[in-house]
C-alpha positions in Angstrom: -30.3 -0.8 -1.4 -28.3 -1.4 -4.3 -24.8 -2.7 -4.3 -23.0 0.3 -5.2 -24.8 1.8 -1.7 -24.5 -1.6 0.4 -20.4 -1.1 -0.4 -20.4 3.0 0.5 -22.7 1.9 3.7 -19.8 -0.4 4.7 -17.5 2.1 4.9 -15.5 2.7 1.5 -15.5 5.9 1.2 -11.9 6.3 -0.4 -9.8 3.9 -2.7 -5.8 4.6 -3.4 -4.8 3.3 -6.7 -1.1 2.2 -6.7 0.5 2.4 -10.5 3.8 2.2 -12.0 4.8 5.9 -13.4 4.9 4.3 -17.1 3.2 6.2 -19.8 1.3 2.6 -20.3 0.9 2.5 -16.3 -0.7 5.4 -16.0 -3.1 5.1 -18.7 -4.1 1.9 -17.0 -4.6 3.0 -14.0 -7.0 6.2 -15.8 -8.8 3.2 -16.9 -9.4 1.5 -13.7 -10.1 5.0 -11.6 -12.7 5.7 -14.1 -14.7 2.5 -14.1 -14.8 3.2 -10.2 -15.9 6.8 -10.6 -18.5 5.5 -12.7 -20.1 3.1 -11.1 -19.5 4.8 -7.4 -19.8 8.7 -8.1 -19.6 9.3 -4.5 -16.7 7.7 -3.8 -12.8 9.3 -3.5 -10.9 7.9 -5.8 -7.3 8.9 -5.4 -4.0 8.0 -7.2 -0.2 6.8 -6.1 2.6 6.9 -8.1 5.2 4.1 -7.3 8.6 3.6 -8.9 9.2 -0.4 -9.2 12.8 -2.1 -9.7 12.1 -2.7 -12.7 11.6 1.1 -13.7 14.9 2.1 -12.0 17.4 -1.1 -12.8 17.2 -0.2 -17.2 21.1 -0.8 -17.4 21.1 -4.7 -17.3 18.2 -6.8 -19.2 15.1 -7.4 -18.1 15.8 -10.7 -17.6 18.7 -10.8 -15.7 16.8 -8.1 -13.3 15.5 -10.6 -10.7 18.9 -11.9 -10.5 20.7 -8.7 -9.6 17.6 -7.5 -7.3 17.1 -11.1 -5.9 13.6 -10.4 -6.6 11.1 -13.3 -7.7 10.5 -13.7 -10.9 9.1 -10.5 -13.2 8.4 -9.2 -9.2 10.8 -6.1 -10.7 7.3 -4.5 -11.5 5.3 -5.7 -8.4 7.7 -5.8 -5.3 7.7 -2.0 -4.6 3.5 -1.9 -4.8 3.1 -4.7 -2.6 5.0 -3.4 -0.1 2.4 -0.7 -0.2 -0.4 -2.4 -0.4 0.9 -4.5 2.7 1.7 -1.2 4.7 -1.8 -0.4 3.8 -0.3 3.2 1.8 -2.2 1.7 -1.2 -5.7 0.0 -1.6 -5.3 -1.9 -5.2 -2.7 -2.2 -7.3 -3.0 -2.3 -11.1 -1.0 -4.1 -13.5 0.1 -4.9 -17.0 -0.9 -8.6 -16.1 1.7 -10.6 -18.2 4.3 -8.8 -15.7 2.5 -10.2 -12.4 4.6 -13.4 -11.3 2.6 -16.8 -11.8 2.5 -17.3 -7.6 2.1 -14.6 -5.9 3.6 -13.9 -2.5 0.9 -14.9 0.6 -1.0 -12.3 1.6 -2.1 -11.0 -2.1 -4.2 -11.6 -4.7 -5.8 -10.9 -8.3 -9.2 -10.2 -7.8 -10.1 -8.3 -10.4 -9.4 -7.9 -14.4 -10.8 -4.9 -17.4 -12.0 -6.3 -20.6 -9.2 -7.6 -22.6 -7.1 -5.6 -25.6 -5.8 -7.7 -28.5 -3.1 -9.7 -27.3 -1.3 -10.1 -30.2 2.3 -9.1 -30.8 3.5 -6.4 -33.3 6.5 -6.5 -35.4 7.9 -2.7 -35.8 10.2 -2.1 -38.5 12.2 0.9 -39.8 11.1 -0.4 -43.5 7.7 -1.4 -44.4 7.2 -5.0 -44.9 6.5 -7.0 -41.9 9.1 -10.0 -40.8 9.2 -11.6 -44.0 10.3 -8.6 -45.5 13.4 -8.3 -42.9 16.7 -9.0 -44.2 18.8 -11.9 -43.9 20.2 -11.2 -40.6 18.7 -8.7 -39.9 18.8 -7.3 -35.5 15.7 -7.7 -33.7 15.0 -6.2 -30.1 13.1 -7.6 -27.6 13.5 -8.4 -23.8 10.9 -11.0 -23.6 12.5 -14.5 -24.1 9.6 -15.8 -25.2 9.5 -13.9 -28.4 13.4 -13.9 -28.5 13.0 -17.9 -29.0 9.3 -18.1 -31.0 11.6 -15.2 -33.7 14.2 -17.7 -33.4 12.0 -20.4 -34.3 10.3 -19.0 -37.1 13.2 -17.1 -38.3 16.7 -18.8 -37.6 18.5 -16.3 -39.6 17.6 -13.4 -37.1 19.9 -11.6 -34.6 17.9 -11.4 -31.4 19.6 -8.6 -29.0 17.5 -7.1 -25.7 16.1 -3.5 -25.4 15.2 -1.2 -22.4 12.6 1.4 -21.8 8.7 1.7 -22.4 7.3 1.8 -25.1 7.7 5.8 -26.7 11.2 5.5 -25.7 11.1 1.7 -27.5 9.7 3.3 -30.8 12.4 6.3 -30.5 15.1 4.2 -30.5 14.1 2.1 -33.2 13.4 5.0 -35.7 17.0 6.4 -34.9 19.1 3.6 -34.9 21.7 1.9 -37.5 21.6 -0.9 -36.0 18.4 -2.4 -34.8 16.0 -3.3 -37.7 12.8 -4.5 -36.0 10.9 -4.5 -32.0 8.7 -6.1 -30.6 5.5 -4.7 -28.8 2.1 -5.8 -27.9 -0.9 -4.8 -29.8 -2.2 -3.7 -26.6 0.0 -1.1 -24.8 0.5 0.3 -28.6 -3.5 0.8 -28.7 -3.5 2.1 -25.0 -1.2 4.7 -25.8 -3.0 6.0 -29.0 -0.8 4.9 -31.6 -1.6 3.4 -34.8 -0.3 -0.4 -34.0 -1.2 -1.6 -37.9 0.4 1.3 -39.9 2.9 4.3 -40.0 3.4 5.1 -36.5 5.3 9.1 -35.3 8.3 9.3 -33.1 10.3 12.3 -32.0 13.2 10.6 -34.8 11.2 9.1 -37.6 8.3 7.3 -38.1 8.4 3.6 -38.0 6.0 0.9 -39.4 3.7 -2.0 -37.1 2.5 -5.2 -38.4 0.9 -8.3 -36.8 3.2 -11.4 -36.5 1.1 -14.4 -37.1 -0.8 -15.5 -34.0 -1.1 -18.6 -34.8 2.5 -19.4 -35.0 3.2 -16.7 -32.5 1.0 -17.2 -29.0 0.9 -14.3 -26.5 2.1 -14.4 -23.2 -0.2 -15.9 -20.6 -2.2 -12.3 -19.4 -1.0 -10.3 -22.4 -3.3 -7.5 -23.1 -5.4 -7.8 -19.6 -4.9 -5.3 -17.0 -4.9 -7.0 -13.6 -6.0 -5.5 -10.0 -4.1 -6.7 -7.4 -5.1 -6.8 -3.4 -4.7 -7.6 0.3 -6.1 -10.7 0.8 -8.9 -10.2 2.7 -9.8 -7.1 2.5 -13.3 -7.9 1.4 -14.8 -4.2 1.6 -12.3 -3.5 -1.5 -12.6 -6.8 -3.3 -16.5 -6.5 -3.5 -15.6 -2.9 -5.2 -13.5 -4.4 -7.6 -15.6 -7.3 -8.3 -18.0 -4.7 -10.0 -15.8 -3.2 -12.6 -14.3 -7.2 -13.2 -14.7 -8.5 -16.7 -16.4 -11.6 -16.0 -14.9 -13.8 -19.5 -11.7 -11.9 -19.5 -11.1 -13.1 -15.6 -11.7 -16.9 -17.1 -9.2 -16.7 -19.4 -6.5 -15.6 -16.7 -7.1 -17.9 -14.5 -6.5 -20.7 -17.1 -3.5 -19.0 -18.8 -1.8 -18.3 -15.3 -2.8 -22.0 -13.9 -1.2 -23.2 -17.1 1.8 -21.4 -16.2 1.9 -22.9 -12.3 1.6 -26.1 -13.6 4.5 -25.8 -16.0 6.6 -24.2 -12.6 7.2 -21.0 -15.3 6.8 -17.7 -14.9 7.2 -14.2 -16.9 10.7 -15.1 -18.3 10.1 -18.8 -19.2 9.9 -18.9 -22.9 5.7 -20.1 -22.9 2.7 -18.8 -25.2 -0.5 -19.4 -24.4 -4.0 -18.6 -26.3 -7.7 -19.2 -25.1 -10.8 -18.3 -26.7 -14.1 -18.0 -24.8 -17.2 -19.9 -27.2 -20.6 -19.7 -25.0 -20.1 -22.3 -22.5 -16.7 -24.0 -23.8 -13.3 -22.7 -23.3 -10.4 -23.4 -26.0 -6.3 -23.4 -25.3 -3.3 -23.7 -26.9 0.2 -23.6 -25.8 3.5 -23.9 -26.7 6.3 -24.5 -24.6 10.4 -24.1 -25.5 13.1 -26.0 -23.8 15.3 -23.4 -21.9 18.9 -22.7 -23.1 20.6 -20.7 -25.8 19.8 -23.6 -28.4 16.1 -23.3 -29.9 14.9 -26.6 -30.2 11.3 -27.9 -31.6 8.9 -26.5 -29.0 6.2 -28.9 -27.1 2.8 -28.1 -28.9 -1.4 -28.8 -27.3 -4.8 -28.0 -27.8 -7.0 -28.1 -25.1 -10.9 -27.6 -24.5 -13.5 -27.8 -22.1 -16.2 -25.8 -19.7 -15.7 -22.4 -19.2 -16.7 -22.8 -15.7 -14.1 -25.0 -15.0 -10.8 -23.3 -16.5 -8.3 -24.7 -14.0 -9.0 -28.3 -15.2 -9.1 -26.8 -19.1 -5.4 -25.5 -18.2 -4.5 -28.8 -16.3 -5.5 -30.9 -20.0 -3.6 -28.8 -21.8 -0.4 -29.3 -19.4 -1.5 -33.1 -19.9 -1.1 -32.7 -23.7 2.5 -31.4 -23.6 4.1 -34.6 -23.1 7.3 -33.0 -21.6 
């Protein structure tokens, strides 16, 4: 019997896939629900559409969301699925991983990852010419903190204001506004949704121009570009499921970014980048690390390396490295 019948034979007949209602969400969780299909035809795969705090609460910024919610951490985009998950209305979860919270509340887990996107970060301009072809002073808008303060770092000159919405509504405002000059996005979600992340990309008020911010000055978020499935713990019928559509190196890679992350006590609003590569056997990191505040001071810089089957003590070097 294979393992595809041993699961069915156990008795999972039916999966319910919980998903934000995000254009990105639901393309993410088309991804996941086919990888099932695929590798258990008989099985029901069936789709819920859950609307997070963080979808509903777009009048204050993102990172000020917890605060007003009294919700952990980037929990705005989790709470509301893992309350179904724990009433059992929902069997997985799936998630934009870089929005999961570092620890996540007892009971749950990530048990299972898709091959990675790019994880770099896209620069989208109403001009052509990339961030060194941004005016002195010139607004940028972005509600992650981390690339408020790496923009801030490599550009001093820049205004840095926050922005609401996903990401056609993003790239919408952008193209009609008098004020903003440049966003922020990830390679990946842009991809995802079909759009052209490198060139001339069309919105409903203009079109409006992507280009790669160096990623070796500018280091990802720890998960950026991974899609994460999240689970009752225990549940091990669902779990061994998932475990067959898991991307084995991508799943090594999360575990050290997010380890690096616990280590540091940070989470999806402390201003952290992270990088690993996968080599064979050998796993490389880098992070870099900014002192909180409105001041941008010189960030704490490492390099890591080490065994690919050991990626909690790779992530525990490079903490080591930091010297904080």
């Amino acid at each position: 019997m294979s393992d595809s019948e041993s699961i069915l034979s156990a008795g999972v007949k039916r999966l319910v896939v919980g998903t934000r209602g995000s254009a990105l969400a639901l393309v993410q969780a088309d991804m996941v629900e086919r990888l099932l299909a695929d590798r258990f035809p008989e099985m029901d795969v069936v789709r819920s559409v859950i609307s997070t705090t963080g979808d509903r609460r777009t009048d204050v910024p993102l990172s000020e969301v917890a605060k007003v919610e009294g919700v952990l951490d980037k929990g705005v985009f989790t709470k509301e699925l893992e309350v179904a998950l724990e009433a059992g209305e929902i069997d997985l979860a799936v998630h934009s991983l870089k929005d999961v919270p570092t620890v996540l509340p007892e009971g749950f887990e990530i048990c299972s990852v898709l091959e990675r996107a790019p994880v770099n970060d896209i620069l989208i301009t109403r001009e052509e010419g990339g961030l060194v072809g941004l005016r002195d002073g010139a607004v940028v808008a972005t509600s992650s903190v981390r690339r408020q303060k790496m923009l801030k770092w490599l550009r001093p000159d820049l205004e840095l204001i926050d922005i609401r919405g996903n990401v056609p509504t993003r790239l919408r405002k952008l193209a009609e506004s008098d004020v903003v000059d440049a966003i922020v996005l990830a390679e990946a979600g842009l991809v995802r949704l079909g759009y052209d992340a490198l060139g001339v990309m069309e919105t409903e008020a203009g079109v409006v121009y992507g280009s790669m911010i160096d990623p070796e000055s500018f280091l990802p978020a720890a998960g950026q570009g991974c899609v994460g499935i999240e689970v009752r713990e225990g549940d091990e019928a669902t779990i061994a499921c998932l475990k067959e559509i898991c991307h084995g190196p991508t799943f090594t890679r999360i575990c050290a970014e997010r380890e690096f992350l616990r280590l540091l006590d940070g989470g999806c609003h402390t201003p952290v980048g992270v990088a690993t590569q996968l080599f064979g056997d050998k796993l490389l990191m880098e992070g870099i690390v900014f002192p909180e505040g409105d001041v941008v001071s010189e960030p704490y810089q490492a390099e890591a390396s080490g065994s690919a089957g050991e990626p909690l003590k790779v992530a525990a070097a490079l903490f080591a490295g930091l010297s904080i």
